[in-house]
N, C-alpha and C positions, 0 to 999 in steps of 0.2 A: 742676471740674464734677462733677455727681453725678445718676445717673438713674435711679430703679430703675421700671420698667412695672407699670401696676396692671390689673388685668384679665387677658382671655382672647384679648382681639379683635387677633392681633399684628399683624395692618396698623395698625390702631388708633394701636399701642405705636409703631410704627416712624415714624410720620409725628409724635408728639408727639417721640418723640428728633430726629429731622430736623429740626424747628423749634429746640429745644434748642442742637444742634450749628451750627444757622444762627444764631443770636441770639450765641452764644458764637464764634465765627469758629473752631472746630477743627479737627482734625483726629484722627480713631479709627482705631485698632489696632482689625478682629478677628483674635484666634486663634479658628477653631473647628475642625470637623469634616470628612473629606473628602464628607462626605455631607449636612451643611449645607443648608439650604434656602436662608440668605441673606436672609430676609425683610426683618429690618431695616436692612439696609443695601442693598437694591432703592430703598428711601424716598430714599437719599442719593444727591447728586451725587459720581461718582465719585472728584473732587478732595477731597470730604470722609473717606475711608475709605482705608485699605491693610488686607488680608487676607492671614493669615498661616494655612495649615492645620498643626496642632502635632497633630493625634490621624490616626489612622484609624482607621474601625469597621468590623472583621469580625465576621462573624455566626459566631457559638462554638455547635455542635446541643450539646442537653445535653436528654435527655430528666428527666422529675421522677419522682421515684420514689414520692411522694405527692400526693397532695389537699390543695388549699389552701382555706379559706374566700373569702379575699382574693388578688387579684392585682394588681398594682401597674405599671401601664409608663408610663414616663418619656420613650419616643420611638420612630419608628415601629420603626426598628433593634432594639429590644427585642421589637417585637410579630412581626416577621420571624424573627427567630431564635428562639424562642419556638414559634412555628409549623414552621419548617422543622425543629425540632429531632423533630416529630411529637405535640407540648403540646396539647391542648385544653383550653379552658377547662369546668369541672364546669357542669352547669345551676344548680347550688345557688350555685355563686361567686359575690362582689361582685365586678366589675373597674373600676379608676380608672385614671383617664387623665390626664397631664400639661395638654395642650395641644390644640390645634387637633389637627395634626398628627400624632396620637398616636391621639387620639377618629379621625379619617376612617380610620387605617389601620386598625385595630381592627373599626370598620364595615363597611368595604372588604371583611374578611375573616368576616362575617357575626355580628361581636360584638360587643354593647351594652355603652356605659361609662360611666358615671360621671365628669366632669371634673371637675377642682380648680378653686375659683373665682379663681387666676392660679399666673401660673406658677414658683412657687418650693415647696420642699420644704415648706417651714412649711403653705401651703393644702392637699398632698397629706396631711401628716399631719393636718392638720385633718380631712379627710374620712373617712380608717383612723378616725379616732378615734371620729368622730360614727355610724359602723357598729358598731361595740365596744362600745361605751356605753349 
């Protein structure tokens, strides 16, 4: 079986995999994160998943010792640490966001982003690119 989600909308994502996984009688491994949201396996019946956490993410302070044009975050733990670290973002900056959850925490902390039109690297660099160019 093979699934890869198109879009931004991950309820969306998580209920086409859900059907997926029901049509196909599976059963899914995640490995993720201890900080996980879980999203797409909320969609699933619990007999259809086992979660396995393989990472932890702590927040590393690292202040920047320059000015970016661009800033890039891939999740909210990025924007946290980032922040805690005492980072602002410049008024001049573009910032791009992965995901749902990435764009709200961002917000949350009073700063406009830019999202990839889904969630794999390839559309983040699509959007670096189309600011560059």
């Amino acid at each position: 079986m093979h699934f890869e989600g198109k879009g931004t909308d991950t309820l969306k994502i998580a209920h086409e995999f859900s059907n997926l996984v029901l049509d196909y009688n599976e059963t899914v491994l995640f490995p993720l994160s201890d900080k996980s949201h879980r999203t797409v396996k909320k969609a699933l019946d619990p007999k259809q998943y086992r979660e396995v956490v393989v990472y932890k993410t702590e927040l590393v302070e690292r202040e920047l010792d320059q000015i970016f044009d661009i800033l890039v975050f891939t999740s909210p733990s990025n924007v946290k640490g980032f922040l805690k670290s005492g980072n602002r973002t410049p008024p001049s900056a573009q910032v791009m966001s992965i995901g749902n959850s990435t764009k709200a925490e961002l917000r949350k902390n009073g700063i406009q982003s830019t999202i990839s039109w889904e969630h794999t690297e390839l559309a983040l660099a699509d959007r670096v690119a189309a600011i560059l160019c």
